[in-house]
matplotlib code that plots the C-alpha trace (Angstrom):
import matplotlib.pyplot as plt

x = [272.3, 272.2, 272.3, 275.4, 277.2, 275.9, 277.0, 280.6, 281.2, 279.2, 280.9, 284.2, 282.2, 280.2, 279.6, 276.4, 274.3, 271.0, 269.1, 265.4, 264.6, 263.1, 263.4, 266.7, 265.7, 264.6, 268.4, 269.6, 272.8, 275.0, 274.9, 277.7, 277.0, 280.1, 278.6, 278.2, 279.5, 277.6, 274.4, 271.9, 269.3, 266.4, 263.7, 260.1, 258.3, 259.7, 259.6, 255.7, 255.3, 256.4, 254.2, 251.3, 252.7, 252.5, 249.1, 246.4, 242.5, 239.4, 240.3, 240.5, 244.1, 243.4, 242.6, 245.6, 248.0, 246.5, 246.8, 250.4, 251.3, 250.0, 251.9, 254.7, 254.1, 253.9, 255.7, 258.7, 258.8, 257.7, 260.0, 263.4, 265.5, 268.7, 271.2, 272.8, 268.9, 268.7, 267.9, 264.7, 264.9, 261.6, 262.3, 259.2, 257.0]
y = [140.3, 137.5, 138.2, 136.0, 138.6, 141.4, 140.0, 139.6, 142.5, 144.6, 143.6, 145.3, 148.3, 148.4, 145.8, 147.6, 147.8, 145.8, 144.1, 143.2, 140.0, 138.0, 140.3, 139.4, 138.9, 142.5, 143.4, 145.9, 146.4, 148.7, 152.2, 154.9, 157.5, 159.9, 160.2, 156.6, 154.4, 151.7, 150.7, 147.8, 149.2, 147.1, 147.7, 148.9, 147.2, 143.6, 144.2, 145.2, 142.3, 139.3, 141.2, 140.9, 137.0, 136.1, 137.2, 134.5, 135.0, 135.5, 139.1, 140.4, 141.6, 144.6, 144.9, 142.4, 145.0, 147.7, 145.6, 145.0, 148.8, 150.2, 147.1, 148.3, 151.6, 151.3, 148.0, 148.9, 152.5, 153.6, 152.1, 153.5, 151.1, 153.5, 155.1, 152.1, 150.9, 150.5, 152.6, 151.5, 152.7, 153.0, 152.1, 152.2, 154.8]
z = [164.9, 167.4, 171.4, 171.3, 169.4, 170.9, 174.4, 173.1, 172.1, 174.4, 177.5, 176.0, 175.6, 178.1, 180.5, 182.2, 179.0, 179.8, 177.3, 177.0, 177.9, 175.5, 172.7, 170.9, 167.6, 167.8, 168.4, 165.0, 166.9, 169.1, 169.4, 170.9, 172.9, 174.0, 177.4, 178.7, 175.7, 174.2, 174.2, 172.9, 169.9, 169.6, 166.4, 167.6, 164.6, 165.6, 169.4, 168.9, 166.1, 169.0, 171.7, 168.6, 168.2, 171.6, 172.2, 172.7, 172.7, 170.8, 169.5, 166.4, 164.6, 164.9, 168.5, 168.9, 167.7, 169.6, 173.1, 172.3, 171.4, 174.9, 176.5, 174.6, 175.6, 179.3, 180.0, 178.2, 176.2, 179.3, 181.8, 182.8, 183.4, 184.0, 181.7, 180.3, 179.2, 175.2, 172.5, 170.6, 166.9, 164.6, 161.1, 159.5, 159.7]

ax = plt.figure().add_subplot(projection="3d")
ax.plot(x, y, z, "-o")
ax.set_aspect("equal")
plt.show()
């Protein structure tokens, strides 16, 4: 789904969802909750899998990946952002 999209229709829904910049081709879609209305879902695996692509350096995959999953973690798991933040779905597990 492309932030284009998302942005057209959100803003009839709920104008004060927030999005994460830089991530939209992590966007899966909208979600509704009864208590504020719509929100933005985002999918871990591809939000993680652009943190792991945009690293540059000398390390390994491995230690790659693990870099970008506690910058995930803190940076933007971690951070409240306010109600009308978005949902992050896992689909793999």
């Amino acid at each position: 789904m492309n932030r284009q999209v998302v942005e057209e229709l959100i803003v009839e829904l709920n104008p004060d969802a927030l999005f994460i910049d830089g991530f939209d081709e992590a966007i899966i879609g909208i979600a509704e909750r009864s208590d504020i209305g719509a929100l933005i879902v985002y999918d871990e695996d591809k939000i993680i899998s652009k943190l792991v692509d945009e690293m540059s350096g000398d390390e390994s995959d491995d230690e790659k990946y693990e870099m970008a999953i506690e910058y995930y973690e803190f940076n933007i798991k971690g951070s409240w952002v306010g109600e009308n933040g978005p949902l992050i779905v896992r689909t793999k597990f």
